[in-house]
VEXDREN-2710 file (C-alpha; in Angstrom, 1 decimal):
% VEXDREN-2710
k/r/px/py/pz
1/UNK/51.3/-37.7/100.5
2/UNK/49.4/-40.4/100.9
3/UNK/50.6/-43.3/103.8
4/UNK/50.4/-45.9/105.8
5/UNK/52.4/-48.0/108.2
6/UNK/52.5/-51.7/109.3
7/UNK/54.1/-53.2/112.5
8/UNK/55.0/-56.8/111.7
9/UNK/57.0/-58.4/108.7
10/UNK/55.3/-61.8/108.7
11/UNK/53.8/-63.4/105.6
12/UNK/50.3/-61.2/106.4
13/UNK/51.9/-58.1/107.3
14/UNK/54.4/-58.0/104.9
15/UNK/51.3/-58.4/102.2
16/UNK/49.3/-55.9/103.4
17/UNK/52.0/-53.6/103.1
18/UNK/52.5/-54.5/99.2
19/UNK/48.9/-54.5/99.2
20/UNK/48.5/-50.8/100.5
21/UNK/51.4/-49.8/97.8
22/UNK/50.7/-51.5/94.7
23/UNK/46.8/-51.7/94.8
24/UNK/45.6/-48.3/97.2
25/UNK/47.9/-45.9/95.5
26/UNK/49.5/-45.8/98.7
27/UNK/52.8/-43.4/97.8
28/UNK/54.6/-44.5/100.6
29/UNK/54.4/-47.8/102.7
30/UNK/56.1/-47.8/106.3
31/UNK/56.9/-51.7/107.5
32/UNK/58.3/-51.9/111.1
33/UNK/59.4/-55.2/112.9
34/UNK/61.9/-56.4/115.3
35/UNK/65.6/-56.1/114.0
36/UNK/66.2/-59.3/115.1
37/UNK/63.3/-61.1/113.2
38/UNK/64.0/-63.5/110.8
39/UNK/61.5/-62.6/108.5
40/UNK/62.8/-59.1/108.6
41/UNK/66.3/-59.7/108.0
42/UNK/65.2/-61.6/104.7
43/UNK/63.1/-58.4/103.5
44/UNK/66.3/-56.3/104.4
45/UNK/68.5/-58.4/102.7
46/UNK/66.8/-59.5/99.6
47/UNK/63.5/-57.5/99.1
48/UNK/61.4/-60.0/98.6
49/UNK/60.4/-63.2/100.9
50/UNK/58.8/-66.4/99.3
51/UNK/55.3/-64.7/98.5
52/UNK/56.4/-61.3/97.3
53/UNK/59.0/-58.9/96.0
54/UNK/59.0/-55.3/98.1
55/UNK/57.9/-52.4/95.4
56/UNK/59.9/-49.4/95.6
57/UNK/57.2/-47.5/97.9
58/UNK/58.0/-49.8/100.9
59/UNK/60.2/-48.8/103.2
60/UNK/61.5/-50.9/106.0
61/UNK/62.2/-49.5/109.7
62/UNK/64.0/-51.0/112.7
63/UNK/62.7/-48.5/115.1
64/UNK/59.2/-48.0/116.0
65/UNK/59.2/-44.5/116.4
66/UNK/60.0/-44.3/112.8
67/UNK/56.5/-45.7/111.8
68/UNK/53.8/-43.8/114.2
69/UNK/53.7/-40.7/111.9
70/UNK/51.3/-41.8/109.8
71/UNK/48.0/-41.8/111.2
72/UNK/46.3/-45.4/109.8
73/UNK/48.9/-48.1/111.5
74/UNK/48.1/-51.8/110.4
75/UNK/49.1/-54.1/113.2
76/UNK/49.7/-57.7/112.0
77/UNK/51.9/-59.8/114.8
78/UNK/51.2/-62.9/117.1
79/UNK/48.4/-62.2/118.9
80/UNK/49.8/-63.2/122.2
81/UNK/52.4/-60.6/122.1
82/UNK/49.9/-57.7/121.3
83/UNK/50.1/-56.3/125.0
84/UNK/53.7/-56.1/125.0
85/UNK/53.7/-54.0/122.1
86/UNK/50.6/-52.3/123.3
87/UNK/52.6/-51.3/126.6
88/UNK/55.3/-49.9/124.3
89/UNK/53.2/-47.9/121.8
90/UNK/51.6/-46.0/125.2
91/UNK/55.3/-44.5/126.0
92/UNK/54.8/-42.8/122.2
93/UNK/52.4/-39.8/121.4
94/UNK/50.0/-41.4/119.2
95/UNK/46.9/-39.6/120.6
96/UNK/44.3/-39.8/117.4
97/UNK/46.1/-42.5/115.5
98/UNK/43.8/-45.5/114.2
99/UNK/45.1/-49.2/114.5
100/UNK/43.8/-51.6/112.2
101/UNK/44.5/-55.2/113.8
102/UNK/45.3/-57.8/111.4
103/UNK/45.6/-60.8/113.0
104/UNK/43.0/-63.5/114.4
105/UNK/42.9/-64.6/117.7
106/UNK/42.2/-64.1/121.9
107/UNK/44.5/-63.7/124.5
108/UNK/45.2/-66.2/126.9
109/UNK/44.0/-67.2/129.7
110/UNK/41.4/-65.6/129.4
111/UNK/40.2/-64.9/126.0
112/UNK/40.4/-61.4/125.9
113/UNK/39.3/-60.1/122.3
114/UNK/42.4/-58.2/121.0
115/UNK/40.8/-54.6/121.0
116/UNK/40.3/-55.4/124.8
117/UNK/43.9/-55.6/124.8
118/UNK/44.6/-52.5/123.7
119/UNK/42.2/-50.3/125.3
120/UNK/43.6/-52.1/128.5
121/UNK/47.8/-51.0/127.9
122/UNK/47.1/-47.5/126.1
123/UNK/46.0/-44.4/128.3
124/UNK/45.7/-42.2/125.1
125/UNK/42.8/-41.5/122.8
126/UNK/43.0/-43.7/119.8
127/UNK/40.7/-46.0/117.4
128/UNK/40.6/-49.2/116.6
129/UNK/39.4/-51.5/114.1
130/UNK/39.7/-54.9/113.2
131/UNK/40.2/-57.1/109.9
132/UNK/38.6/-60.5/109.4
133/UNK/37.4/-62.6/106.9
134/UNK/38.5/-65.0/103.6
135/UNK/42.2/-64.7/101.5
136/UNK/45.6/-66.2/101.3
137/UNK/48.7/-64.9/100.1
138/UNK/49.6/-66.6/97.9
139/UNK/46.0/-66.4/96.3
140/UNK/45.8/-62.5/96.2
141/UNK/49.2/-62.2/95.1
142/UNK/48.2/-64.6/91.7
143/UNK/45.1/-61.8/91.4
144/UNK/42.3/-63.7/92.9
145/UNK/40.0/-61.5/94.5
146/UNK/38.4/-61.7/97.4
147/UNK/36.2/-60.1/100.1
148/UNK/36.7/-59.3/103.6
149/UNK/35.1/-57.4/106.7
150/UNK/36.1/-54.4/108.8
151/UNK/34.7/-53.5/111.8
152/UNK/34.9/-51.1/114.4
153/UNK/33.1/-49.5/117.7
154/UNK/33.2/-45.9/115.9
155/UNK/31.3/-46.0/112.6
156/UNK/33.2/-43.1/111.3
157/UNK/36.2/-45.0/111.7
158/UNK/35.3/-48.1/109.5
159/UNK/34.1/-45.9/106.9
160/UNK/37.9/-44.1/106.9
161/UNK/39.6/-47.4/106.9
162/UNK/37.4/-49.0/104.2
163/UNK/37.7/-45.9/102.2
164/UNK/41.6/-46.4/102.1
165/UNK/42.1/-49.9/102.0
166/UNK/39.2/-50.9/99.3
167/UNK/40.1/-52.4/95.8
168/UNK/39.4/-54.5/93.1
169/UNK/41.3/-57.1/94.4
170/UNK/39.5/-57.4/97.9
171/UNK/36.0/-55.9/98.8
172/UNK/35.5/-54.6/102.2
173/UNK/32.7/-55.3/103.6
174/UNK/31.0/-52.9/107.0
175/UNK/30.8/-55.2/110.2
176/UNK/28.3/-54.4/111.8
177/UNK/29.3/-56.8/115.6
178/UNK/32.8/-55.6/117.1
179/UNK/33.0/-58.1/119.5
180/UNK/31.4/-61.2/117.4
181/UNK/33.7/-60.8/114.3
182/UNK/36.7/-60.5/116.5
183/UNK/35.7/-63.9/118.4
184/UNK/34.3/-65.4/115.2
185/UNK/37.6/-64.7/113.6
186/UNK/40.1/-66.0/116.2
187/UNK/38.0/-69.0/117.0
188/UNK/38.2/-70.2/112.9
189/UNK/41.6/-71.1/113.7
190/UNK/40.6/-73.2/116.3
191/UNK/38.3/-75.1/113.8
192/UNK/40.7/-75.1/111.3
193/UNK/43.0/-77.1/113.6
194/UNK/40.1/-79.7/113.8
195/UNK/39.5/-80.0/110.1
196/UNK/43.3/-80.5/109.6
197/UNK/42.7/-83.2/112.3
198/UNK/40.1/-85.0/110.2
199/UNK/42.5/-84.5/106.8
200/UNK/45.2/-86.1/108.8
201/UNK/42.9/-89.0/110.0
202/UNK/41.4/-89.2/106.7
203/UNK/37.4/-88.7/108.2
204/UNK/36.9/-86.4/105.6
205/UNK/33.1/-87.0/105.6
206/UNK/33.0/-85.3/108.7
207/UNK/34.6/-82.2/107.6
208/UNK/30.6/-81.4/106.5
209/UNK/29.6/-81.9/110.1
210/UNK/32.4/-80.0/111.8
211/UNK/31.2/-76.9/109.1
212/UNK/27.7/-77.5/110.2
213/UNK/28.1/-77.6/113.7
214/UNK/30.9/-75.2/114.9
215/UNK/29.2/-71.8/113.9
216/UNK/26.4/-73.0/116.3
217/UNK/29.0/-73.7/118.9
218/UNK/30.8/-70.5/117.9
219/UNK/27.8/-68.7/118.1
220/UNK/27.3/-69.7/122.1
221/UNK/30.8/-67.7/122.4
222/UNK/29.8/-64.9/120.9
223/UNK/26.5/-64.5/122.7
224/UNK/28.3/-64.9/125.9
225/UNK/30.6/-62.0/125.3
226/UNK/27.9/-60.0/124.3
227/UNK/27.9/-59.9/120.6
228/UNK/25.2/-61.6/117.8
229/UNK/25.7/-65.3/117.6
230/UNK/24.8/-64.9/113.8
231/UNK/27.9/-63.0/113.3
232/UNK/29.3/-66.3/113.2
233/UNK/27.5/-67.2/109.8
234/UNK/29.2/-63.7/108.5
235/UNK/32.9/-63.0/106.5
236/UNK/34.9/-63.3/109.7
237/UNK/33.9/-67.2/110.2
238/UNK/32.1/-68.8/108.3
239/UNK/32.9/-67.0/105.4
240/UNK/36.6/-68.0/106.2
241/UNK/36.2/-71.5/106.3
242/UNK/37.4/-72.3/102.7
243/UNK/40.7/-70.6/103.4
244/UNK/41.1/-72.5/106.5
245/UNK/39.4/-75.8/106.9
246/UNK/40.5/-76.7/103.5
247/UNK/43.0/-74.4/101.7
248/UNK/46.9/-75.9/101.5
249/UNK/47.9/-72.8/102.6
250/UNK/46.7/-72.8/105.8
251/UNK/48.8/-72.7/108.7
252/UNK/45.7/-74.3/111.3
253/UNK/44.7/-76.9/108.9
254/UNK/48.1/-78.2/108.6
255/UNK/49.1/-77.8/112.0
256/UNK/46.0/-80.0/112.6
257/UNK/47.1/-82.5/110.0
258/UNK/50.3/-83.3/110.8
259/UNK/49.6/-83.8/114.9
260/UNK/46.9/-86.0/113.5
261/UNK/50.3/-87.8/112.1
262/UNK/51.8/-87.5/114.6
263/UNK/54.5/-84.6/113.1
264/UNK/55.6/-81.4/114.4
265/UNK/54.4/-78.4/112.0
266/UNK/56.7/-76.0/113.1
267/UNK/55.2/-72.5/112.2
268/UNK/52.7/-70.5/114.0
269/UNK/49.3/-71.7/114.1
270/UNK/46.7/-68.8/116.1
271/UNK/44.4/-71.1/116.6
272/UNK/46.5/-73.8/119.0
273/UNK/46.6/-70.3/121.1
274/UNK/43.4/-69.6/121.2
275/UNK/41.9/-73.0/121.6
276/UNK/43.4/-73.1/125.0
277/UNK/42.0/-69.2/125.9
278/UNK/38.3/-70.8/124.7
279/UNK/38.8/-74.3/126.7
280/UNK/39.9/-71.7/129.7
281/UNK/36.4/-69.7/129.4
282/UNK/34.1/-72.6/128.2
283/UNK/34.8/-74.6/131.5
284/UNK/34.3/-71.4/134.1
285/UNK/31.4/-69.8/132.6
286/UNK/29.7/-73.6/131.5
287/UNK/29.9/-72.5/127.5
288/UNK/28.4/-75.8/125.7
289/UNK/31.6/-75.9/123.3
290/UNK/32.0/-79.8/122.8
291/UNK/34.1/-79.3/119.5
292/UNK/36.7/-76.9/121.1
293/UNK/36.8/-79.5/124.5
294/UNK/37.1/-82.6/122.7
295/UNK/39.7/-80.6/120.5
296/UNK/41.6/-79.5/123.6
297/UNK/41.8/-83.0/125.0
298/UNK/43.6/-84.3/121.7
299/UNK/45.6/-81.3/121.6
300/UNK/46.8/-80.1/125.5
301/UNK/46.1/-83.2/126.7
302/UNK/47.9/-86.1/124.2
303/UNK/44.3/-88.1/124.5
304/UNK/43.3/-90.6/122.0
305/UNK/43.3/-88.5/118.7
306/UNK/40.7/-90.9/117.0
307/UNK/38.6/-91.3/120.3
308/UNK/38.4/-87.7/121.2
309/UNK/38.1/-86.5/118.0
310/UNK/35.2/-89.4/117.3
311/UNK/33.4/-87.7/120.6
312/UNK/32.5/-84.8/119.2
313/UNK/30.3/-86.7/117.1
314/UNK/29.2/-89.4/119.4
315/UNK/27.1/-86.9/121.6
316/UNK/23.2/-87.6/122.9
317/UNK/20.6/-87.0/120.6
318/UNK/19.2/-83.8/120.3
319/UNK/17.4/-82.1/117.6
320/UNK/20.0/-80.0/115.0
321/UNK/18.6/-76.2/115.3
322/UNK/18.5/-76.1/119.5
323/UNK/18.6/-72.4/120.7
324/UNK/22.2/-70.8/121.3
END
């Protein structure tokens, strides 16, 4: 019998599940999450949150243990609590299993890439790969395809996952930079937050120069952490920045927006996270990331929104294509 499992009943976990039943002829779906969630208490209760309706092939657990038979496990939860759940996952035996992370960001302080995170909490022998890249909910679940990018250290192991997961409704795509896509994928939250700034300011000529400039900037990270700055030009970023510098649906963009208003979003945004894991790095190593530092000033440190944000801009002349 063909199955999968997912550990978090959030808007993107609770998709992928539907996705894995309805479009991977998954014949059973496996969706774990805290009992206590309130996102999970609304699948239990109706079937269905505001995006989707459960199919009958998803099942919904309240215990972990319940979940780790299957040997693909999508993990799609805040990125900040991925150690904790890491910790707990080691005191099961899931020797061999491969975890697919689904979500987008670094940990703080120290902007740990999230497959760090788990080789760090669990002694046993497992893979891991990583999603990234382009879609929104509520676009995939109105049929609109799109593409996207796994990657993995274990070639073997992105082959198996793409293999499962791959559809006519999103194209998986080989990465072919661990490290990069998982840094190029957490930090376009951090930009998105920026573009929702200008949207909320209403600069939005300078929503060109913010996508010009911050894969050159993201790139500098990347390189530092040892992957290919031109990863950043690839699905996981760049290739994202549709969905999240200008999409409605994004949770970074209108985080950004509404502090630009002054307002309080009220959802999880990764990238207001992340941002202060990047700030964190970019000072102690010297990283030349003026978009995240002027960001962080607005952000973490209630400066001028129009002033800091304007600086990012206002830099000394230098000529466009300088080296990473």
């Amino acid at each position: 019998m063909a199955e999968i499992s997912v550990i978090g009943s959030g808007r993107w976990g609770t998709f992928l599940a539907w996705y894995a039943a309805n479009h991977c002829k998954m014949e059973r779906v496996k969706i774990y999450s805290r009992p206590d969630s309130p996102d999970f208490i609304e699948l239990k209760t109706t079937r269905k949150n505001q995006y989707l309706t459960l199919s009958d092939n998803m099942f919904l657990y309240e215990k972990i243990a319940d979940v780790l038979d299957n040997d693909l496990i999508i993990i799609s939860i805040g990125s900040q609590h991925l150690r904790s759940l890491a910790k707990e996952l080691n005191g099961y035996n899931i020797a061999g299993k491969t975890f697919l992370l689904a979500m987008k960001g670094l940990e703080e302080p120290e902007a740990k890439i999230l497959s760090t995170v788990m080789r760090e909490e669990i002694s046993q022998p497992i893979h891991i790969a990583t999603l990234g890249g382009p879609g929104h909910v509520q676009d995939y679940i109105k049929g609109v395809p799109s593409c996207a990018v796994i990657d993995s250290d274990e070639e073997d192991v992105k082959e198996r996952v793409v293999h499962t997961l791959q559809s006519d409704l999103i194209r998986f795509y080989y990465g072919a930079d661990f490290i990069g896509n998982q840094i190029g994928a957490a930090l376009k939250n951090v930009i998105g937050i920026a573009a929702g700034i200008l949207d909320g300011l209403e600069w939005y000529g300078l929503k060109g120069a913010l996508m010009a400039r911050a894969p050159v900037e993201v790139g500098r990270f990347i390189k530092h952490f040892g992957g290919n700055p031109m990863t950043a030009y690839g699905l996981s970023h760049l290739g994202d920045y549709e969905a999240t510098l200008f999409s409605k649906h994004s949770h970074n963009r209108m985080f950004g927006e509404m502090f630009a208003k002054g307002e309080d979003f009220g959802k999880l945004a990764e990238g207001y996270y992340t941002l202060k894991a990047v700030k964190n790095i970019a000072d102690k190593e010297n990283i030349n990331m003026p978009i995240c530092q002027a960001l962080y000033k607005a952000v973490y440190e209630k400066a001028d929104v129009k002033q800091t944000i304007r600086s990012m801009f206002d830099r000394d002349l230098k000529h466009e294509f300088e080296q990473f």
